[in-house]
C-alpha positions as CSV (number, residue, x, y, z in Angstrom):
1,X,79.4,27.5,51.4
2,X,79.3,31.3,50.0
3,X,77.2,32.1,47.5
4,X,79.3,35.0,45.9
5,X,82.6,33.5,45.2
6,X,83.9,34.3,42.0
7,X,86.4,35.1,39.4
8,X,85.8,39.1,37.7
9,X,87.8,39.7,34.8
10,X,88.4,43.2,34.9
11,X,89.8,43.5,31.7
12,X,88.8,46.6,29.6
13,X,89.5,44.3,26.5
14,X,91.0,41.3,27.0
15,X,89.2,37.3,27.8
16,X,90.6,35.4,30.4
17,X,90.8,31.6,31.0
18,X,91.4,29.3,34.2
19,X,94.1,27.6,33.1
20,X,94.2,25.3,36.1
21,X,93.2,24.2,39.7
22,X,95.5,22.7,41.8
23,X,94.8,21.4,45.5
24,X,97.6,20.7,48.4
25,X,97.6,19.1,51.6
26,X,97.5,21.8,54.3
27,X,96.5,20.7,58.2
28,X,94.3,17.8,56.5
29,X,95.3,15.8,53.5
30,X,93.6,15.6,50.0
31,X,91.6,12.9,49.2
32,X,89.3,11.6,46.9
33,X,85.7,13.2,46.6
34,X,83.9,10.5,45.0
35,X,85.4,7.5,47.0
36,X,85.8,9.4,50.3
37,X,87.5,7.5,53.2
38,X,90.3,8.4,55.8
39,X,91.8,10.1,58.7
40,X,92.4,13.9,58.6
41,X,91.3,14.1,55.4
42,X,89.7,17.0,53.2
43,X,88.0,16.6,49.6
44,X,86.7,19.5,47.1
45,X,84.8,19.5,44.7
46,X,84.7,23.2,42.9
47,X,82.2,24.0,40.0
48,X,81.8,20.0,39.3
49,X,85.4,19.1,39.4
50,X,86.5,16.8,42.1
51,X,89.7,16.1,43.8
52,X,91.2,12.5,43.5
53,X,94.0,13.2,45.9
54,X,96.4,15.9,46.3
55,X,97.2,18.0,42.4
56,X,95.4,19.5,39.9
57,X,92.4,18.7,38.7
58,X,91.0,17.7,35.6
59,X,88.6,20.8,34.4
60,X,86.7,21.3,31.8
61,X,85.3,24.5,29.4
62,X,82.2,23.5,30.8
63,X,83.1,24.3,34.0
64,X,85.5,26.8,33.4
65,X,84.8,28.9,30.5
66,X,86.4,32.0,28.8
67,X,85.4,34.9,30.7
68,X,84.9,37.7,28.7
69,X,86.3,41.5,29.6
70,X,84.0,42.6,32.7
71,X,82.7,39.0,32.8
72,X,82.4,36.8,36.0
73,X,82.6,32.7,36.6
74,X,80.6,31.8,39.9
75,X,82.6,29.3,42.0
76,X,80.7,26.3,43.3
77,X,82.5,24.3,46.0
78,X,81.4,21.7,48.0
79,X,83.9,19.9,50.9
80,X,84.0,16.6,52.6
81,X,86.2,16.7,56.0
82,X,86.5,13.1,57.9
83,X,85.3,12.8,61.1
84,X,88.1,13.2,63.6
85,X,89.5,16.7,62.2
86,X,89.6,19.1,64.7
87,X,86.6,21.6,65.0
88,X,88.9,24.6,65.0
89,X,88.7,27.7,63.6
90,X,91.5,29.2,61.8
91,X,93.2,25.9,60.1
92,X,94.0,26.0,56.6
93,X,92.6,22.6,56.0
94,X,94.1,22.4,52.5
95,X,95.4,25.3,50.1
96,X,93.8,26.0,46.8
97,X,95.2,27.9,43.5
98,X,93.6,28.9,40.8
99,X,95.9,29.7,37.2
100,X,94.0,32.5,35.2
101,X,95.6,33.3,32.2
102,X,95.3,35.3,28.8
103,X,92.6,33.2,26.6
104,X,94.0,33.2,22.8
């Protein structure tokens, strides 16, 4: 795991917000991080909010909050990968994207 990933708002004057955080299937499919089982299979958990499958997941203000202008929100991530994926290097086990928007 790094221990500087984050999101900088840059903003001069404007707060920002993570407005969602979907995961997809890439080489490995999405699965569930607190009842982890199957073949191929990838599961995140990323600052406390776990996947239950392949989407979005349910976040929180807690774990997402406004970031003010020149602000920063650490990313925590954590990953479960079942035992017959391929130690390769170079897969794109699963694809990640993060929303920011505006916050009102």
């Amino acid at each position: 795991m790094a221990d500087n990933a984050k999101i900088i708002n840059n903003s001069a004057t404007g707060a920002v917000k993570v407005t969602s955080v979907a995961v997809t299937n890439g080489a490995y499919k999405v699965g569930d991080y607190d009842d982890f089982s199957g073949s191929q299979t990838i599961a995140l958990k990323i600052n406390g909010c776990s996947t239950h499958g392949e989407g979005a997941l349910a976040i929180n203000e807690s774990a997402f909050p406004i970031l003010a202008p020149g602000g920063d929100l650490l990313l925590t991530y954590y990953a479960k990968i079942s035992g017959d994926a391929a130690n390769t290097d170079g897969v794109e086990a699963a694809h990640v994207v993060i929303t920011i928007s505006i916050a009102d």
